[in-house]
Each structure stands twice: as structure tokens, then as C-alpha cells.
N, C-alpha and C positions, 0 to 999 in steps of 0.2 A: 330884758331887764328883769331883773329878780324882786321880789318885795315877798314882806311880813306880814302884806294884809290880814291872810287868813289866821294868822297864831296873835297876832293886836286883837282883831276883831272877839276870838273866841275868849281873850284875856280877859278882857269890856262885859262878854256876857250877850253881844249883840251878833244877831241871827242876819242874815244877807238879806233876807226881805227890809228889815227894820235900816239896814244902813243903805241900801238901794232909794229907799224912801227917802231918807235922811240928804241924800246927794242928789236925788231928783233924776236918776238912772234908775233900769232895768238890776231885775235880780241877775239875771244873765250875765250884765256886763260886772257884775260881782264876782260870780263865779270866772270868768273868763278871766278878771283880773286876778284872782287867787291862784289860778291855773297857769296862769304866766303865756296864755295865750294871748290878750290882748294889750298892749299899755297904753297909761290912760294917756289923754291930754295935760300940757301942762295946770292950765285951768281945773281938770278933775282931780289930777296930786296934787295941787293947794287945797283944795273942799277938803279931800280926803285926811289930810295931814291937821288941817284946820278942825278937823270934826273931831281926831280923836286927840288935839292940842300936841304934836309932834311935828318937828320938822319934816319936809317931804323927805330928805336923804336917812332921817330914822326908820323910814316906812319902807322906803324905793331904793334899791341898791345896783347902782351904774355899774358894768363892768365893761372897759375898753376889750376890743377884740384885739388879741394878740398878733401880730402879721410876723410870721419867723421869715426874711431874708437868708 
């Protein structure tokens, strides 16, 4: 799953210590999410979407896997 965390976050002004803080996670699982290694829980994209007043589908962008038959 793709997202805009890291291009919001740096819009905001806000440093991944400051929003790790903010969501009550690790800086890590910041960066991890910015890096599109990890995604979050549904639970964590509501905080997340909640924190910077956005939809989670503004933040988090679904892309179906394509299956060619």
C-alpha cells in the first residue's frame, strides 16, 4: 500500500520523532511507514489521518493487485 505520509508530515513542519510521539509508536515505525515497508493497522490510519484532520484514503492509497487471466 502506498501513502503520502512522508510529503503531509514534512508539509506540517513535523519531524518523525514529534509524530511517533504524537501516535504513541516508535520513530521507526515512522520511518517504516514512510518507506512503505510496513502498513499500519487500521487503528493506527485512523490516529494517523485523525492527527493530521484527513481522511485515511487522503493519506493511504489502496491499489488492487492486478491478476492478467
Amino acid at each position: 500500500m502506498k501513502n503520502r505520509l512522508e510529503e503531509i508530515r514534512k508539509k506540517h513542519g513535523i519531524k518523525q520523532e514529534e509524530l511517533a510521539h504524537a501516535l504513541e509508536v516508535t520513530r521507526q515505525t515512522i520511518s517504516s511507514l514512510e518507506n512503505g515497508r510496513y502498513n499500519p493497522s487500521i487503528i493506527l490510519a485512523f490516529k494517523i489521518a485523525r492527527y493530521f484532520g484527513m481522511s485515511v484514503e487522503e493519506i493511504f492509497i489502496y491499489e488492487e493487485e492486478k491478476n492478467e487471466h
